[in-house]
Biotite code that builds the C-alpha atoms (Angstrom):
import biotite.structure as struc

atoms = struc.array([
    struc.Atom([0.000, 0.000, 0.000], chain_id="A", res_id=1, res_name="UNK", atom_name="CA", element="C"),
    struc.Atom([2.909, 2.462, 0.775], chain_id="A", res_id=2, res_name="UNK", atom_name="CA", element="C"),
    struc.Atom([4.431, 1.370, -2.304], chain_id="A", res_id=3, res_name="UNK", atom_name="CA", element="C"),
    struc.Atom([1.429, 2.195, -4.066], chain_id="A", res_id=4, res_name="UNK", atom_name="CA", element="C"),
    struc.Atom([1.296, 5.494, -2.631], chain_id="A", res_id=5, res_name="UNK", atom_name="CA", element="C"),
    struc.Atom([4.377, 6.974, -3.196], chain_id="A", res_id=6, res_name="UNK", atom_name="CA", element="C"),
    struc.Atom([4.499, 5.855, -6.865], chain_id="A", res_id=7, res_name="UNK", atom_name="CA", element="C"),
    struc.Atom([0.803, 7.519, -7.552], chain_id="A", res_id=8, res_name="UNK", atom_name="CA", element="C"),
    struc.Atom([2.634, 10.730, -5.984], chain_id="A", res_id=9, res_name="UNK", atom_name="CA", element="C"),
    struc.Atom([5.931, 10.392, -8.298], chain_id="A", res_id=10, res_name="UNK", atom_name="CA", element="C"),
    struc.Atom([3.426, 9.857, -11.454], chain_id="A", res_id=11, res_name="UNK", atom_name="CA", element="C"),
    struc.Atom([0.963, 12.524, -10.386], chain_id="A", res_id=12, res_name="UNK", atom_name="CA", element="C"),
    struc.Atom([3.415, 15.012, -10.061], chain_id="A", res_id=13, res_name="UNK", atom_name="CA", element="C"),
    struc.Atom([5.271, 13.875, -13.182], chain_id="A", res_id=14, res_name="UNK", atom_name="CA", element="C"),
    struc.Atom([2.470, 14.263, -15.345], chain_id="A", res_id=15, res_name="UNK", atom_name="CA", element="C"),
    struc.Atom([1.629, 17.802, -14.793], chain_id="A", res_id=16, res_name="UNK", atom_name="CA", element="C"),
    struc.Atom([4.877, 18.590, -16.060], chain_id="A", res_id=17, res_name="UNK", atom_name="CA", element="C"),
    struc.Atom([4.124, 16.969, -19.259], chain_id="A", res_id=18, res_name="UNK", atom_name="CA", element="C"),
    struc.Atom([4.204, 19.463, -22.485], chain_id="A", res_id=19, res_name="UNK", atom_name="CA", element="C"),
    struc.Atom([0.549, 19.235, -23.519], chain_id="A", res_id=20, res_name="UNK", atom_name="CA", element="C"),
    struc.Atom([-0.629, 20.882, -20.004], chain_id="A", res_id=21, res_name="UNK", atom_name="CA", element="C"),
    struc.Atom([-1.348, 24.639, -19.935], chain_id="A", res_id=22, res_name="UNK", atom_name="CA", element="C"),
    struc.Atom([-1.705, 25.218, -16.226], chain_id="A", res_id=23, res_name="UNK", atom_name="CA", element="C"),
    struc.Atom([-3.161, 28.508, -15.846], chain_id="A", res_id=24, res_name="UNK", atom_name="CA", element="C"),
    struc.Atom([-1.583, 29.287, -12.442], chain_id="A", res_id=25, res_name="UNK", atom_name="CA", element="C"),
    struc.Atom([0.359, 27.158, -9.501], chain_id="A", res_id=26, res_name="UNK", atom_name="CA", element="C"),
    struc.Atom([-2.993, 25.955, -7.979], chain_id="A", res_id=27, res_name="UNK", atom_name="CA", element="C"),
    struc.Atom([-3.934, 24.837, -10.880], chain_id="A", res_id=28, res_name="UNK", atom_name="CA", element="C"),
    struc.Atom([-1.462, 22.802, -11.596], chain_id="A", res_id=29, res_name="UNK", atom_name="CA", element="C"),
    struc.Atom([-1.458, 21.376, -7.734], chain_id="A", res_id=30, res_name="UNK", atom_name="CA", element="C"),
    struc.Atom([-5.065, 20.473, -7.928], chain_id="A", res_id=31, res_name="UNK", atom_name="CA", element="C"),
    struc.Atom([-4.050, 18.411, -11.389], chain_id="A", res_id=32, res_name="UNK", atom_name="CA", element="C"),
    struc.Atom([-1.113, 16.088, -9.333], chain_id="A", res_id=33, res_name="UNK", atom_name="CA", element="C"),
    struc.Atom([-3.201, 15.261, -6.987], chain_id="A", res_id=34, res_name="UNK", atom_name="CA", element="C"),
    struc.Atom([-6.020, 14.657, -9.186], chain_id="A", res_id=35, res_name="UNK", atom_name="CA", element="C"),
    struc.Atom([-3.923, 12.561, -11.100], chain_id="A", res_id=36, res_name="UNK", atom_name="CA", element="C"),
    struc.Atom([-2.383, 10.794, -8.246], chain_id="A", res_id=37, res_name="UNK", atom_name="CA", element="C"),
    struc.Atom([-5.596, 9.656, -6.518], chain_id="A", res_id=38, res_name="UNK", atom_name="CA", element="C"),
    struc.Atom([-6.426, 8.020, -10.401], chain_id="A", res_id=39, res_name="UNK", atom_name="CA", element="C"),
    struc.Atom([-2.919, 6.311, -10.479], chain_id="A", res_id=40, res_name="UNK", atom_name="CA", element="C"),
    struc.Atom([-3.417, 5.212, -6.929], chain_id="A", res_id=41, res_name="UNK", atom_name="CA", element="C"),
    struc.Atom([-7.070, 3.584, -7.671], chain_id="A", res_id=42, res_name="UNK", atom_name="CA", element="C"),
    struc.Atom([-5.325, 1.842, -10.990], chain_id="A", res_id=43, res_name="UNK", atom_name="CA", element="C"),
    struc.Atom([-2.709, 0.077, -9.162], chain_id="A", res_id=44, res_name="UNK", atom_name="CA", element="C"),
    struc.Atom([-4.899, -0.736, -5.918], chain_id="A", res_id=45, res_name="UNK", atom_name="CA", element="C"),
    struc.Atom([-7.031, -1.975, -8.611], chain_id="A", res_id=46, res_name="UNK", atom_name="CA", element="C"),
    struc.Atom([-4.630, -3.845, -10.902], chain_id="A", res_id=47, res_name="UNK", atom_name="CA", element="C"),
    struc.Atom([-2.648, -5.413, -7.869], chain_id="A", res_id=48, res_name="UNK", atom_name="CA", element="C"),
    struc.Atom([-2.394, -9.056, -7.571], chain_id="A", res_id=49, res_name="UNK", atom_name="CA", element="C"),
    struc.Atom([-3.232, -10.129, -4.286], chain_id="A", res_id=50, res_name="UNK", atom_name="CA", element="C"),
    struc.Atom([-1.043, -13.227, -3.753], chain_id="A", res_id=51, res_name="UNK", atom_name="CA", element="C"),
    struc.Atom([-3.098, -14.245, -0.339], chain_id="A", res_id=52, res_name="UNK", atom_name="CA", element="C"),
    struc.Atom([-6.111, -14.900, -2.634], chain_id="A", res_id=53, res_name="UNK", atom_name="CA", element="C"),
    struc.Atom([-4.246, -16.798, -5.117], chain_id="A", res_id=54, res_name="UNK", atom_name="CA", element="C"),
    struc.Atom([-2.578, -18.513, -2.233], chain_id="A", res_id=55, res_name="UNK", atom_name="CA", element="C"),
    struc.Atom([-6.285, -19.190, -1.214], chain_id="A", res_id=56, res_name="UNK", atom_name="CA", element="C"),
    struc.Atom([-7.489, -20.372, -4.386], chain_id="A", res_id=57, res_name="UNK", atom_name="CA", element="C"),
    struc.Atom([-4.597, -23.056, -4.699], chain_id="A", res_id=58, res_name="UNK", atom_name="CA", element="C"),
    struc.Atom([-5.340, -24.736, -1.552], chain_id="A", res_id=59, res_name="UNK", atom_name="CA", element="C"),
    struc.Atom([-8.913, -25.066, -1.973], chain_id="A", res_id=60, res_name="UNK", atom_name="CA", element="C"),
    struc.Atom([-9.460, -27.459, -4.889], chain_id="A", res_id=61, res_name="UNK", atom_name="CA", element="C"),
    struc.Atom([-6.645, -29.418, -2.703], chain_id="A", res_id=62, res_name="UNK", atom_name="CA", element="C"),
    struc.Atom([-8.905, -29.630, 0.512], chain_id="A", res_id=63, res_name="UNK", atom_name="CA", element="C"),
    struc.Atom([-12.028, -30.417, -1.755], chain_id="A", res_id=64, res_name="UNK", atom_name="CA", element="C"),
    struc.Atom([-10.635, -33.407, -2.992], chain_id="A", res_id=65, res_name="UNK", atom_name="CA", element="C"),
    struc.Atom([-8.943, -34.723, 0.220], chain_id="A", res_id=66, res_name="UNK", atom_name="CA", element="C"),
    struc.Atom([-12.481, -34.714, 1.622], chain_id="A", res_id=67, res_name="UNK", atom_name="CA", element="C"),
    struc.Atom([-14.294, -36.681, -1.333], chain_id="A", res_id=68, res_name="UNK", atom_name="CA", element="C"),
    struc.Atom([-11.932, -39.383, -1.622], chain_id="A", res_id=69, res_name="UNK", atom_name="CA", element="C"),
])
C-alpha cells in the first residue's frame, strides 16, 4: 500500500509537467497532481495481484478433494 502510494505521488506530479498541459496558475497545476495521483493510486490498488487470494485459491481445490476421496 505504501508502495502504491508513493508511486501515484511520483506519477501525479510527473504528469503535470508533461508538455501538452497549460496550467493557468500554480494551484492549478497542484489540484491536477493530486487529481492525477488519486487516479494512479485507484489503478494500481485496482490492478494489484493479491497473492493471499491466489494462495487461497490453490489450496482449496486441494482440501475439496482430500475430503471426497
Amino acid at each position: 500500500m505504501k508502495r502504491n502510494a508513493v508511486l501515484s505521488i511520483i506519477i501525479g506530479t510527473l504528469a503535470t509537467y508533461l508538455p501538452f498541459w497549460e496550467w493557468s496558475n500554480t494551484f492549478a497545476q497542484i489540484s491536477g497532481t493530486v487529481v492525477i495521483a488519486m487516479l494512479v493510486f485507484y489503478f494500481l490498488v485496482g490492478t494489484e495481484k493479491d497473492s493471499v487470494k491466489r494462495q487461497l485459491k490453490q489450496e482449496s481445490p486441494k482440501n475439496n478433494r482430500t475430503a471426497l476421496l
